[in-house]
C-alpha positions in Angstrom: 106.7 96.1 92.3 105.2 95.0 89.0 104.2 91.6 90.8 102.0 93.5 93.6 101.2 96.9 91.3 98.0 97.7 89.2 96.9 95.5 85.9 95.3 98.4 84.7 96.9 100.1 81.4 99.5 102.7 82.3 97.4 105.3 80.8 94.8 104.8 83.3 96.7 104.7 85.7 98.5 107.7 85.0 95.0 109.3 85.0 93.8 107.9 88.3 96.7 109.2 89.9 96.5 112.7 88.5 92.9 112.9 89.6 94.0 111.2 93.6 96.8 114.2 93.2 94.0 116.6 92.7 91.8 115.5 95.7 94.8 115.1 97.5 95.1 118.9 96.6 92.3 120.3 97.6 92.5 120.6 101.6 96.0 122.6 100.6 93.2 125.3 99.2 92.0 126.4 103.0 93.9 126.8 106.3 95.4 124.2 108.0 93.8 124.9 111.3 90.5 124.9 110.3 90.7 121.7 107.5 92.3 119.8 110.2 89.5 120.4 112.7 86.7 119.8 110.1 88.7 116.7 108.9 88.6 115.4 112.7 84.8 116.0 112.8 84.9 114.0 110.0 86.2 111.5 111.0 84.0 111.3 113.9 80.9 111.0 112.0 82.5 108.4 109.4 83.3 105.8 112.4 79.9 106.3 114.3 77.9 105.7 110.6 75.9 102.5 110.7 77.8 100.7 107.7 80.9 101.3 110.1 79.6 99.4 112.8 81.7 96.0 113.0 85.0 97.9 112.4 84.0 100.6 115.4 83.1 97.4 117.6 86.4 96.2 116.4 87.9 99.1 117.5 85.8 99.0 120.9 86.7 95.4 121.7 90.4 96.3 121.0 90.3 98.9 123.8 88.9 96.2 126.3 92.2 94.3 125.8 94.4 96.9 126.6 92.0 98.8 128.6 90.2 96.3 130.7 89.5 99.2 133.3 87.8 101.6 131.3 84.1 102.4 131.4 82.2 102.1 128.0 81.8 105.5 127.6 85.1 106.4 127.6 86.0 103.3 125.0 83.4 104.2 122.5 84.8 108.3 122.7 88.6 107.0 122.0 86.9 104.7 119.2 86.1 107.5 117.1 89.3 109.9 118.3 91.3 107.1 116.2 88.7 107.6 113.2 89.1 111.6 113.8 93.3 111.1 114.0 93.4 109.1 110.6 91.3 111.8 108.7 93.2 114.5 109.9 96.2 112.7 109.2 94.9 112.7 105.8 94.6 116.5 105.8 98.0 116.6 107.0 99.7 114.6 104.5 98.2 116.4 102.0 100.1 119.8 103.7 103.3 118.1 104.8 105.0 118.3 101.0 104.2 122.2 101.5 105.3 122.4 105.2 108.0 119.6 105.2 111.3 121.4 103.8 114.9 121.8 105.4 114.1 125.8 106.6 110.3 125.2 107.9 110.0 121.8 109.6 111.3 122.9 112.7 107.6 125.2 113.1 105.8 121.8 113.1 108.0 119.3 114.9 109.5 119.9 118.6 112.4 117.9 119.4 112.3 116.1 122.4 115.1 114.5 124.5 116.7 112.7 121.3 120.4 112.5 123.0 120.2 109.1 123.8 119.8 108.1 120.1 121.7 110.1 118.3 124.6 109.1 120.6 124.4 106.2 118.8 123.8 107.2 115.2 126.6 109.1 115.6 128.7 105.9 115.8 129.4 103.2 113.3 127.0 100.8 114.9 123.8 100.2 112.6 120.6 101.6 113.6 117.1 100.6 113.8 114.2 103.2 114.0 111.3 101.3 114.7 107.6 103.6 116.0 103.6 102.2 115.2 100.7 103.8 113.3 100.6 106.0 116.7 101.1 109.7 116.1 102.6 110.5 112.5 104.6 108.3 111.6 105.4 110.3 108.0 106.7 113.4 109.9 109.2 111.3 112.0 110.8 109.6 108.8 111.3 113.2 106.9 112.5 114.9 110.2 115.1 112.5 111.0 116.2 112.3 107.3 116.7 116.4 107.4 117.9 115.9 111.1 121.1 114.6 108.5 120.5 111.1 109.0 119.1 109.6 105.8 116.5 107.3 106.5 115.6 103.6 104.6 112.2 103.8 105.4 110.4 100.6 104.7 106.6 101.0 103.1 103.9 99.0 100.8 104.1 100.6 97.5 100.6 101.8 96.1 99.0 100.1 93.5 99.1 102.8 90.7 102.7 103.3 89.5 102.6 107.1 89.3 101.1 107.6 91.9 103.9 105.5 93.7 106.6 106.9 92.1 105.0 110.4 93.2 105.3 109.5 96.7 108.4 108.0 96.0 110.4 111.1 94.8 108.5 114.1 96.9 109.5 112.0 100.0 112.8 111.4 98.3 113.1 115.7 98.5 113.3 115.8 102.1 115.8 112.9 102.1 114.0 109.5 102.7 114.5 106.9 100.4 111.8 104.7 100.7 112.0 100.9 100.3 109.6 98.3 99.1 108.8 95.8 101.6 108.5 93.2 98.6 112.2 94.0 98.1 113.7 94.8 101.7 115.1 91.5 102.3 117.7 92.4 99.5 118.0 95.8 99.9 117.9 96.8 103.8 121.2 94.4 104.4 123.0 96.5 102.0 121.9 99.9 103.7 122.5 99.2 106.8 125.8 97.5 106.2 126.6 101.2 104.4 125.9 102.5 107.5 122.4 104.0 106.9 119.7 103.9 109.8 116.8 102.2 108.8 113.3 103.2 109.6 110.3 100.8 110.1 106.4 101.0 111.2 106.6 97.5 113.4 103.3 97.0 114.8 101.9 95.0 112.2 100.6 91.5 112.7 103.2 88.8 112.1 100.9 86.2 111.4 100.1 83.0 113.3 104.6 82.2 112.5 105.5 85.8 114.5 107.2 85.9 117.5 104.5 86.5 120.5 105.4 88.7 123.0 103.2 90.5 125.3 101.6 94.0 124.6 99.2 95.0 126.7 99.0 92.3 129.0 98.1 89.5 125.6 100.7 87.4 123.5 100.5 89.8 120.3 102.1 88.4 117.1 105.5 90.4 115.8 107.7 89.8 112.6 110.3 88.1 113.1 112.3 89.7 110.6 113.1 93.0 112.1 114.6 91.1 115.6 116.5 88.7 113.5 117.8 91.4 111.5 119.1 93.7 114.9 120.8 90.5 116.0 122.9 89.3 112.8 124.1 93.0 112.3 124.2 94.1 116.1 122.0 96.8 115.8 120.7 99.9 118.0 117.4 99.8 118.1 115.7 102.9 118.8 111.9 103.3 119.6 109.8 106.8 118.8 107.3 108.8 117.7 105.8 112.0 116.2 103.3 112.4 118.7 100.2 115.7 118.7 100.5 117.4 121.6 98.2 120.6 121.8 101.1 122.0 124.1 102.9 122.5 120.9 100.1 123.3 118.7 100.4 126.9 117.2 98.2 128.8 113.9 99.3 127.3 110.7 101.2 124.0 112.7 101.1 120.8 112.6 102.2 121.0 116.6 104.1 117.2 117.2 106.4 116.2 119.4 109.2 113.8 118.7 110.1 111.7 121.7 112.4 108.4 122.2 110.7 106.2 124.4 113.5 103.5 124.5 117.2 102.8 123.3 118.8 99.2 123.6 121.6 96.9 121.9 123.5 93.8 122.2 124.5 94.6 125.5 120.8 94.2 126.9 119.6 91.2 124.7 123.0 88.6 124.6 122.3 87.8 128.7 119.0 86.2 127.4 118.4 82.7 127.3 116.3 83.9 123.9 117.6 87.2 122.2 114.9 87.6 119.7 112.2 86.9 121.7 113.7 90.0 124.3 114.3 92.0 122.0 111.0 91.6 120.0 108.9 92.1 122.9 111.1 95.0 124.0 110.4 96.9 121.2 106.3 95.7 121.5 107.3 97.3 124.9 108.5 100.8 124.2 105.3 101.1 121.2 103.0 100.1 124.3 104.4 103.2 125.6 103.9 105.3 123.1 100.3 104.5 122.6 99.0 105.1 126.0 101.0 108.3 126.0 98.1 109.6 123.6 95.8 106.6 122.8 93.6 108.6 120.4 96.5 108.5 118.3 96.7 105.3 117.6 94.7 102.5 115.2 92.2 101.0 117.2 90.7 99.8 114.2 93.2 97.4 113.2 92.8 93.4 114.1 95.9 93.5 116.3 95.0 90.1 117.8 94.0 88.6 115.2 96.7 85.8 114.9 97.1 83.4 117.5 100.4 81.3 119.0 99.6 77.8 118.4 98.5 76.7 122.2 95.8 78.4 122.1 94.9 77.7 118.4 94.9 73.6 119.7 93.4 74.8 123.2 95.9 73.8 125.1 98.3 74.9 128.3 100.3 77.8 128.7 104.1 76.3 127.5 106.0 76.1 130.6 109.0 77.5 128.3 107.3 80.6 127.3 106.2 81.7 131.2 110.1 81.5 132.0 110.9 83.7 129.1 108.5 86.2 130.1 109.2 86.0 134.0 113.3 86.6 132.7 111.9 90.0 131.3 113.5 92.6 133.6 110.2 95.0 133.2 107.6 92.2 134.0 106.5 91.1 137.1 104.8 88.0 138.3 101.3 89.6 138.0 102.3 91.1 134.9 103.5 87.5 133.9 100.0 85.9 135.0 98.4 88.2 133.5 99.1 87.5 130.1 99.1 83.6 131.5 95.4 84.0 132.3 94.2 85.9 129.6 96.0 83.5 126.9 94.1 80.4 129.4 90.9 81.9 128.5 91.5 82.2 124.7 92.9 78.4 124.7 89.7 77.5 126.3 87.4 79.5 124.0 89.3 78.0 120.6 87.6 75.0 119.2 90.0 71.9 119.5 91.7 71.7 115.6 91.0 68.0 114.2 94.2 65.8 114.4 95.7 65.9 111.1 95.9 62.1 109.5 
């Protein structure tokens, strides 16, 4: 972590942390109900500040992509809901140490219909946990962990040592050991060889060498690394999320839900002409889900397109190959399939042509 960390002087980091700690602190000093409310009027008022502006329209555009249908209105009020979910979020990471323990969880998480997954984790076959920045994605690690499964939970350490190994050992309370993505391509073979379910927040952009699958009707760029992991160990993979719903909401709660949105394995990808392409974009699949479930959950702000698969980087036709592997995906349809044919057209067309290389 020493590669990636802080070049500041321990000392000062030490004393940046303490004084993070200490804001961190300081919603614990009210109610929960009523920080949590001001946080999300918070929120509001940050995204719709004029210095904001190119991340809202970021935000914005992002909703006409997966939302093609919706009025403007409606896009620009879901806009700032995602700015209003990440500052409460904030308000409630700064509680869940407090509320988060093996007597009082069960006040702030509802359990859905989890049967079909722990069928599995019940069994010697590894598992992999995989939900999106939809929801809260903390309070599902920690509840499965005291659920007795202890969770490998993959993050980006934070820059300031303490304040890392803070995080570290306070999620390490409730069970969770948490994994360094700069070292998970050592460590996460080992756990889940041992057995241990592994965790991971997968909606990330793989970069312009991802696999591209579809997710809301566009090619969207996924690593590779969790696919090619399931298949070399013969993994479970099971999709979920911590999701708000207001029906659970009571004084003094945090008031999720935990649902499983899919469960596959071997037996669904190895009929494939390409496993890893399946089962990448079933997982892209199930998180689609999730997210219009409750789409003011989710970060709109984040540059989810932003890499492209390399036809339409060089502007040119759909890849004849890549049509057949989407029309062999049992949920997709042939509009579904043209579609994302269309839309990925149009993007060739608007890309300038690259210069041939010499």
């Amino acid at each position: 972590m020493a590669k990636h960390g802080s070049k500041l002087p321990l000392p000062i980091q030490s004393l940046l942390s303490g004084v993070i700690r200490s804001g961190l602190a300081l919603p614990t000093l009210g109610g929960l109900d009523g920080v949590s409310e001001f946080a999300a009027a918070l929120g509001r008022t940050f995204g719709a500040m004029s210095f904001n502006r190119k991340r809202l329209a970021r935000a914005e555009e992002n909703l006409v992509e997966a939302f093609p249908g919706m009025d403007r209105e409606d896009r620009r009020r879901l806009a700032l809901g995602s700015y209003a979910h990440i500052f409460r979020l904030g308000v409630e990471f700064a509680f869940m140490p407090r509320l988060l323990n093996f007597d009082g969880w069960v006040r702030h998480l509802t359990l859905g219909d989890l049967a079909p997954a722990v069928k599995y984790m019940l069994t010697e076959r590894p598992c992999i946990l995989i939900t999106g920045h939809i929801g809260n994605w903390e309070l599902i690690g920690s509840a499965i962990s005291m659920l007795g499964f202890p969770l490998h939970a993959v993050y980006r350490p934070l820059d300031l040592k303490p304040l890392d190994r803070w995080v570290r050992e306070s999620r390490s309370r409730q069970g969770l050991t948490m994994v360094s993505k700069f070292g998970a391509v050592g460590e996460l073979p080992q756990a889940i060889r041992a057995g241990k379910p592994l965790g991971l927040v997968a909606d990330q952009n793989g970069g312009d060498r991802g696999v591209f699958v579809p997710c809301f009707g566009r090619l969207t760029s996924t690593y590779k690394s969790i696919g090619l992991m399931a298949l070399q160990h013969g993994a479970t993979v099971i999709c979920g999320c911590a999701r708000r719903d207001p029906a659970m909401r009571r004084s003094g709660s945090l008031g999720y839900r935990m649902e499983v949105t899919d469960v596959f394995g071997p037996e669904d990808w190895d009929t494939h002409p390409d496993p890893l392409f399946y089962l990448t974009a079933r997982y892209r699949r199930a998180m689609e889900g999730m997210i219009r479930r409750s789409p003011e959950q989710y970060l709109w702000m984040h540059r989810i397109w932003r890499s492209r698969p390399p036809h339409e980087r060089l502007g040119k036709p759909f890849p004849p190959a890549l049509r057949e592997k989407m029309r062999l995906l049992p949920w997709m349809n042939a509009d579904d399939v043209e579609r994302v044919v269309d839309r990925s057209d149009r993007a060739a067309r608007e890309q300038p042509v690259a210069p041939a290389s010499d």
